[in-house]
C-alpha positions as CSV (number, residue, x, y, z in Angstrom):
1,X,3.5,10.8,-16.8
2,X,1.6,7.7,-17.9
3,X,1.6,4.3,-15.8
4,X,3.4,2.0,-17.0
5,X,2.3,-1.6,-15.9
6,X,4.6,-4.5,-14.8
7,X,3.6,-8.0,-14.4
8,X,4.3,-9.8,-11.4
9,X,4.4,-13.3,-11.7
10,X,3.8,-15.4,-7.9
11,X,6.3,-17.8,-7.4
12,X,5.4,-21.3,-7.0
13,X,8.4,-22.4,-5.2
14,X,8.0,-22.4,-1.1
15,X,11.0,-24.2,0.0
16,X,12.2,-21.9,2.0
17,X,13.9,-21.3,5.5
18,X,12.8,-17.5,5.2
19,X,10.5,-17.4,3.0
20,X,6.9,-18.6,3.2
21,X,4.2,-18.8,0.2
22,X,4.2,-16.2,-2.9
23,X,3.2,-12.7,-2.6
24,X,-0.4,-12.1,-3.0
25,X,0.7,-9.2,-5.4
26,X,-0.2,-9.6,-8.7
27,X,1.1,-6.1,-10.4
28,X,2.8,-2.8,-10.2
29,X,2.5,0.0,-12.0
30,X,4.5,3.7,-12.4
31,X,1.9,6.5,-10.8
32,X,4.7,8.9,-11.5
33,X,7.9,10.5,-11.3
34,X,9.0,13.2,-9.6
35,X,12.1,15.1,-10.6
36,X,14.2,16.2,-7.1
37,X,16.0,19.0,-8.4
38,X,17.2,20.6,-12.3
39,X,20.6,19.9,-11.5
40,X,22.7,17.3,-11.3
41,X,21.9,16.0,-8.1
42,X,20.7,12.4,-7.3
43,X,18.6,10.6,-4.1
44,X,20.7,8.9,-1.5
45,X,18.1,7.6,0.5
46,X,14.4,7.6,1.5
47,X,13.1,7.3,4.9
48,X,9.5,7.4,6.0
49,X,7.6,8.9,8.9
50,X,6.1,6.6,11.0
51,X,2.3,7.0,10.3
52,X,3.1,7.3,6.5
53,X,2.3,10.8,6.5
54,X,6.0,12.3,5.3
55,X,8.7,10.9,3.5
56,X,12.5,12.5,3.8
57,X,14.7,12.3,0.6
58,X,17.9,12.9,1.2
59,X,20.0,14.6,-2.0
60,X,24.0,15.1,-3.0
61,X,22.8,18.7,-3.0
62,X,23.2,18.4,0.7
63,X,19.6,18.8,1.3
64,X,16.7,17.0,2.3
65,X,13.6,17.2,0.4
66,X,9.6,16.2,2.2
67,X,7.4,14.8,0.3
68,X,3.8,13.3,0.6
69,X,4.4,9.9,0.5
70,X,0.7,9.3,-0.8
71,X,0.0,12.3,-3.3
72,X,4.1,13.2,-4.0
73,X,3.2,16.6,-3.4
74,X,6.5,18.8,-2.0
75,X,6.2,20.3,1.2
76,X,9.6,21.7,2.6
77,X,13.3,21.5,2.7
78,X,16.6,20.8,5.1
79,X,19.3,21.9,3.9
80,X,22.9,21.1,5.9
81,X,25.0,23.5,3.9
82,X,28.0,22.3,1.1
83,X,30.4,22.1,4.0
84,X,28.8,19.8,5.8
85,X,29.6,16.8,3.2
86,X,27.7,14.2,2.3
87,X,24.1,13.0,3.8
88,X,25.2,9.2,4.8
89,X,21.8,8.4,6.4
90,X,18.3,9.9,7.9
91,X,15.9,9.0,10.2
92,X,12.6,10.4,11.3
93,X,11.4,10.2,15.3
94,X,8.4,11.9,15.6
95,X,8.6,15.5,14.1
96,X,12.2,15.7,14.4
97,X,14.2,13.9,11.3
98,X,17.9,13.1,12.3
99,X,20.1,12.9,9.9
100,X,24.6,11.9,9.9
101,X,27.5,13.7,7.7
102,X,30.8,13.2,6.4
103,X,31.7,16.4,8.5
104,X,31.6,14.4,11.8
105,X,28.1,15.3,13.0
106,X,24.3,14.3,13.7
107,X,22.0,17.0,13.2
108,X,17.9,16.8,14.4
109,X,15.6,19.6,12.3
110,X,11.7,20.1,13.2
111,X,9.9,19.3,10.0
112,X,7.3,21.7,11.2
113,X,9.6,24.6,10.9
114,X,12.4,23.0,8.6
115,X,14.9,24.5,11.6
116,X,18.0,23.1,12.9
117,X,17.5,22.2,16.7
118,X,20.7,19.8,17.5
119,X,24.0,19.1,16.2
120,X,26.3,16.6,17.6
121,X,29.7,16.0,16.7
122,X,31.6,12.7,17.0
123,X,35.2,14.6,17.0
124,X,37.8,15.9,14.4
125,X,38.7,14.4,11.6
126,X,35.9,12.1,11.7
127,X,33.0,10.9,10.1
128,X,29.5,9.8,10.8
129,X,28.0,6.6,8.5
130,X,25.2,5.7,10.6
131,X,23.2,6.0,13.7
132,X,20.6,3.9,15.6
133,X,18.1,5.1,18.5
134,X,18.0,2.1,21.2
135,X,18.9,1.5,25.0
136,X,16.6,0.8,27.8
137,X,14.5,4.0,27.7
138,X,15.0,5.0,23.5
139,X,17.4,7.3,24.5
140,X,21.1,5.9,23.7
141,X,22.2,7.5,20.4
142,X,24.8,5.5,18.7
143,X,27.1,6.1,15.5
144,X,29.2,4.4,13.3
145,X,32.2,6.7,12.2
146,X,35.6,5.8,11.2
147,X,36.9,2.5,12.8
148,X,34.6,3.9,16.1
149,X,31.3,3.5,17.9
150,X,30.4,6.5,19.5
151,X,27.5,6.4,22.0
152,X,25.4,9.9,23.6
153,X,22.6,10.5,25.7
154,X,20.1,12.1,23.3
155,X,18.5,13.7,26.7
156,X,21.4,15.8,27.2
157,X,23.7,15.6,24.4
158,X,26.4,14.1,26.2
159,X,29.1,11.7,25.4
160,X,28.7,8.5,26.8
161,X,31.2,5.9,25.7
162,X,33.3,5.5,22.4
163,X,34.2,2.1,20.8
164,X,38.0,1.8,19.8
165,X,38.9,-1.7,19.1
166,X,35.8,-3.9,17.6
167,X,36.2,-2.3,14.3
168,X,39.5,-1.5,12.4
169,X,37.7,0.7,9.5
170,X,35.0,2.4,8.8
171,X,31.5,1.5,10.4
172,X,28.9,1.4,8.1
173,X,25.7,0.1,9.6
174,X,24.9,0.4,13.6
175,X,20.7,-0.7,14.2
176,X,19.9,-1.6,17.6
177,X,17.9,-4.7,18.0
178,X,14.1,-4.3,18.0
179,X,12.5,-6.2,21.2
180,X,15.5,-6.3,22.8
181,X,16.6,-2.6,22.6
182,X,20.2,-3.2,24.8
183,X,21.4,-5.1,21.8
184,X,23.2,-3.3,19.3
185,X,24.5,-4.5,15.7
186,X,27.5,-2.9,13.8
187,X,28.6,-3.8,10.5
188,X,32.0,-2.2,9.1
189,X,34.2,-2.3,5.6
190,X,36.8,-4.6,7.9
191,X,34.4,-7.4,7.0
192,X,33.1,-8.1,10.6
193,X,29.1,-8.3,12.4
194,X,29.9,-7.0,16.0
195,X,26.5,-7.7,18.6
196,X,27.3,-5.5,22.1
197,X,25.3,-5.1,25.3
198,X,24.8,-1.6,26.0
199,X,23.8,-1.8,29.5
200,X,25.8,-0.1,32.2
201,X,29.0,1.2,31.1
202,X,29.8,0.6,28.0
203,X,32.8,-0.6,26.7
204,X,35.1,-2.8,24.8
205,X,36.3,-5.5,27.3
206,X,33.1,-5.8,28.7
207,X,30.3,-5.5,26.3
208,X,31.2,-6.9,23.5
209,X,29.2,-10.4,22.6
210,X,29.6,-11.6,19.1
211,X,32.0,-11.1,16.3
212,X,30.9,-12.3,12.6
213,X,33.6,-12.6,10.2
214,X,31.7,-12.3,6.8
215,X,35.0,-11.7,4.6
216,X,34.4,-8.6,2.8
217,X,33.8,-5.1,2.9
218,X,29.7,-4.6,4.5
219,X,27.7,-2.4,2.5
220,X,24.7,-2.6,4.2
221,X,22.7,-5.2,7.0
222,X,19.4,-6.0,8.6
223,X,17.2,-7.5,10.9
224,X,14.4,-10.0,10.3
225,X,12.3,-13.1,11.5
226,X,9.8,-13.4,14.5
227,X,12.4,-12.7,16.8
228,X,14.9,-10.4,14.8
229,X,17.2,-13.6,15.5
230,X,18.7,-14.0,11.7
231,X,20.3,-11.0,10.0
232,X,21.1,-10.3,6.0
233,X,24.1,-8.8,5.3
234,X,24.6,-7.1,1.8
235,X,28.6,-6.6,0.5
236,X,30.3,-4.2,-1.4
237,X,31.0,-6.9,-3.8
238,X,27.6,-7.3,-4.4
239,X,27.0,-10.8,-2.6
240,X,24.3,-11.9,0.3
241,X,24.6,-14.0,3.3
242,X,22.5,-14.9,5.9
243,X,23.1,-15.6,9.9
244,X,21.7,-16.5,12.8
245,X,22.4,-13.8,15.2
246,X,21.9,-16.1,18.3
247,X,24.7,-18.7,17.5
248,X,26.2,-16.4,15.2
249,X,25.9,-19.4,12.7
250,X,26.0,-18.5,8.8
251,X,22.6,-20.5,7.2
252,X,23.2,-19.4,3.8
253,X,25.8,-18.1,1.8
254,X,25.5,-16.4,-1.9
255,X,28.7,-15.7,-2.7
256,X,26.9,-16.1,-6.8
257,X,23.8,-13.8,-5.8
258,X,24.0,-11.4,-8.7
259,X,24.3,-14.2,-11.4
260,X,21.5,-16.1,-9.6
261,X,19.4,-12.7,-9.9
262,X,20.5,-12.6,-13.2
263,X,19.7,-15.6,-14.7
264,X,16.1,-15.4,-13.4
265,X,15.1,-13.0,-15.5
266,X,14.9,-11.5,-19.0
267,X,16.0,-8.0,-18.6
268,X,19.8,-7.1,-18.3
269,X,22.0,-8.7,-16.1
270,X,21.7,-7.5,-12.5
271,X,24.5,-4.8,-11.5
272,X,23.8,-4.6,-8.0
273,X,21.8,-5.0,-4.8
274,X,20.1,-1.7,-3.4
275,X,18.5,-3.7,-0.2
276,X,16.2,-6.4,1.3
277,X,13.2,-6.5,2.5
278,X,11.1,-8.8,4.7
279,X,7.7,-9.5,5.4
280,X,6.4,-10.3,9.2
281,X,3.3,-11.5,8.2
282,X,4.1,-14.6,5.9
283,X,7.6,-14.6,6.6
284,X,9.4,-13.7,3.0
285,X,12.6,-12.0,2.1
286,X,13.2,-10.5,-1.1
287,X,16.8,-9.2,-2.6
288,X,16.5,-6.3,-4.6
289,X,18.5,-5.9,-7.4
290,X,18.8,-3.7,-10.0
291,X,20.4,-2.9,-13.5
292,X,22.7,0.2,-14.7
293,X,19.6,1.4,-16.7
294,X,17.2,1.9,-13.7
295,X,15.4,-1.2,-13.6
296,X,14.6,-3.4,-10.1
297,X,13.1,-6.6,-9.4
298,X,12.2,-7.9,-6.2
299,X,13.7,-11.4,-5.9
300,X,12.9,-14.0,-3.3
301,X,15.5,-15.6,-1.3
302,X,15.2,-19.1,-1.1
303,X,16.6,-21.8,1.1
304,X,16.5,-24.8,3.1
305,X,18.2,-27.6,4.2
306,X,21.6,-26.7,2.8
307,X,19.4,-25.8,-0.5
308,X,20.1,-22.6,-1.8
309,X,18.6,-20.2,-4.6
310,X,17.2,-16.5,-5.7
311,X,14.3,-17.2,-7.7
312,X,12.2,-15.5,-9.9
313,X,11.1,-12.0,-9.0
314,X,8.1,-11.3,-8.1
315,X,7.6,-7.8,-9.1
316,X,9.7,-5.9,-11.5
317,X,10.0,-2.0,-11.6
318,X,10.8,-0.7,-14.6
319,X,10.3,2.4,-17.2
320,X,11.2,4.6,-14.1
321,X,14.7,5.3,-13.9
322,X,17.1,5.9,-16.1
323,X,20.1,5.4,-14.0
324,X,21.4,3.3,-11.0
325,X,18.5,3.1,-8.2
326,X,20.1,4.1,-4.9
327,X,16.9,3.5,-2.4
328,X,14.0,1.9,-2.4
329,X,10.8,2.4,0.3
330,X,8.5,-0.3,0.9
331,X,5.3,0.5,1.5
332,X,3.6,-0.6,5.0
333,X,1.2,-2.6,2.9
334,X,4.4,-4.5,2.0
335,X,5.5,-5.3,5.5
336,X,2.8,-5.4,7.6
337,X,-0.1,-5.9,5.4
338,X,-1.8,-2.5,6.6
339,X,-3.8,-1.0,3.9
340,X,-3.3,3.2,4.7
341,X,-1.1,3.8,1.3
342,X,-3.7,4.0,-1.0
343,X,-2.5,1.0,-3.2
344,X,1.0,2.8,-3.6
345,X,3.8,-0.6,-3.9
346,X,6.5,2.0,-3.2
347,X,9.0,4.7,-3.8
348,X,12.2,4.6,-5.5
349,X,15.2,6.9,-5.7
350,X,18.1,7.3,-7.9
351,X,21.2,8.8,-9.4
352,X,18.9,10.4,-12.4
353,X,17.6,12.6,-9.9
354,X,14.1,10.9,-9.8
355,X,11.6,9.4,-7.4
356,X,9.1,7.5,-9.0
357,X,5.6,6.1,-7.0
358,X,4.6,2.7,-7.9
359,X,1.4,1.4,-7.2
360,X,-0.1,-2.6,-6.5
361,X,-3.0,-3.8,-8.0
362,X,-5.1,-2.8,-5.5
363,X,-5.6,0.8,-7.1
364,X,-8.1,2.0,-9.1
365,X,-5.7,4.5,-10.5
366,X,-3.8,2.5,-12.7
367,X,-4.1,2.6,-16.5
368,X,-3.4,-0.8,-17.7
369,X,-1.7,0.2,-20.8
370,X,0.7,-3.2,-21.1
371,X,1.5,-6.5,-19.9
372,X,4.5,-8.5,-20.6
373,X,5.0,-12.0,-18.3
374,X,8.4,-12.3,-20.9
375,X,10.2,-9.6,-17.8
376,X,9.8,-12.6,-15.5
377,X,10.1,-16.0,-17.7
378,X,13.8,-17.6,-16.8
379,X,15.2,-17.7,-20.1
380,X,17.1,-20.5,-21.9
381,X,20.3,-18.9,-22.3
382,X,22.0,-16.1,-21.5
383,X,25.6,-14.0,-23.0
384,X,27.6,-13.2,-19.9
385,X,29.5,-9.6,-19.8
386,X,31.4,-8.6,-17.0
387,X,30.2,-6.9,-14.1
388,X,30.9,-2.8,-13.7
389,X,31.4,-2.0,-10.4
390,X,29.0,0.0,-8.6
């Protein structure tokens, strides 16, 4: 497939609480596209090995797909089996990638051998949303299932606690706090942001530290600033809020965020948010939205001093997809600065069926065919339509 180049326009605009000066990147491109399967399947999610050297795409075909994150090449398959229900959410540690069901269970397979070596199950009837790795030695497993936290020993497979009254629904996001690997975060469609202590014994009366009431059903949440003090929090509705996890104090609230995206741009109006990311190094979040026809833009998030705003974006991904984007990965280069990617910007996966590889302006394998600044340009009107759910 032909690149197809996007320009990325640097914001001027620094004001921000979270976000610090403009990305340095000037351009990003289409390398490819890769088509997952002939059916009708589409991506769930994309999760990377640590070192960069294997990405996991996880399918409605119940299987997940390796990849070579830098060359795209195919290099084996998981596959769960059609009873198992639907992939929720996949992890890699090491060789072994993890990966939670709708059947109730957490399965680990050695990517070396593409075998199933563990399979937990968090009980009858329910099901498994998400999981986090954390504790004081890495080795507390914990899952979000139906109105529960459930909680093992990943040494020996045993049941440790389970969660019963913070949540009254399902539990969408767990992640256990980075630097401070006790602290656990859960996020559920009853519209509150638990923080527990998991040391000692865990459970409710006693461990329990924060509740956030954000209002509305919690798509997705994470961590971010020097500290991993403040936490994003994506909706179902398709709004974003920000909060300090210390105080639990709410610093910004975009109840507006997709006509903010929207009017920021020239494209069609944004449909909904896939994810944020941040950057350590200058201290920027983005919101990335995207549009029923396949098309993303990364979108700072702007505020200070009771100031609020999504400005321009500062890349814009588009020619790819054809459909709704469902995950996007970030290259390291985009986090961390480290340059080990070979000037790829990032993957994307969707409900076509496709990943595509983008690439930065750093590579020398980009065929500058076009460049339009109009994607970016805040326009002087726009028609409002309404919004189809996602």
């Amino acid at each position: 497939m032909e690149a197809t180049d996007m320009e990325v326009e640097a914001n001027q605009d620094n004001s921000s609480g979270a976000t610090g000066s403009g990305s340095s990147l000037k351009r990003v491109s289409l390398k490819n596209s890769i088509q997952t399967n002939f059916g009708d399947d589409y991506v769930f999610e994309i999760a990377p090995k640590e070192d960069w050297t294997s990405m996991a795409v996880s399918l409605s075909s119940y299987t997940v797909k390796l990849y070579s994150p830098v060359t795209g090449q195919f290099v084996g398959e998981c596959f769960s089996g059609r009873d198992s229900g639907s992939i929720n959410h996949i992890l890699f540690s090491g060789n072994l990638l993890h990966s939670c069901l709708s059947d109730g269970t957490i399965r680990a397979w050695d990517t070396r051998s593409y075998q199933q070596v563990s399979c937990l199950k968090a009980g009858p009837s329910q099901k498994v949303f998400s999981f986090s790795f954390g504790g004081s030695s890495d080795n507390l497993l914990a899952a979000g299932c139906k109105s529960q936290i459930v909680f093992w020993d990943w040494r020996n497979k045993k049941q440790v606690a389970c969660l019963e009254e913070c949540h009254m629904d399902d539990v969408t996001q767990v992640h256990f706090v980075p630097e401070q690997q006790n602290k656990l975060v859960s996020a559920s469609v009853d519209g509150l942001v638990c923080t527990f202590d998991t040391s000692g014994e865990i459970n409710d009366d006693d461990h329990l530290e924060s509740v956030i009431n954000v209002g509305t059903s919690i798509g997705k949440v994470g961590l971010f600033g020097g500290k991993y003090e403040k936490l994003w929090c994506l909706t179902h509705i398709e709004t974003l809020s920000i909060w300090d996890l210390n105080d639990s104090r709410l610093e910004a609230n975009f109840e507006d965020a997709r006509p903010l995206a929207s009017n920021s741009w020239t494209l069609d109006h944004v449909d909904y948010f896939v994810d944020c990311h941040y950057s350590a190094m200058d201290d920027h979040l983005w919101v990335i939205g995207g549009t029923d026809g396949g098309s993303l833009g990364y979108f700072p998030v702007s505020y200070h001093g009771g100031m609020r705003s999504i400005l321009s974006p500062e890349a814009v991904l588009h020619g790819g997809h054809t459909s709704v984007v469902r995950s996007v990965l970030a290259s390291p280069t985009m986090k961390t600065g480290m340059n080990q990617t070979h000037g790829i910007f990032g993957w994307t996966g969707g409900e076509d069926g496709r990943l595509c590889c983008w690439l930065s302006d750093e590579s020398s394998d980009i065929n500058h065919s076009w460049i339009s600044t109009s994607l970016v340009e805040r326009p002087k009107s726009r028609k409002k339509s309404r919004h189809r759910p996602y």
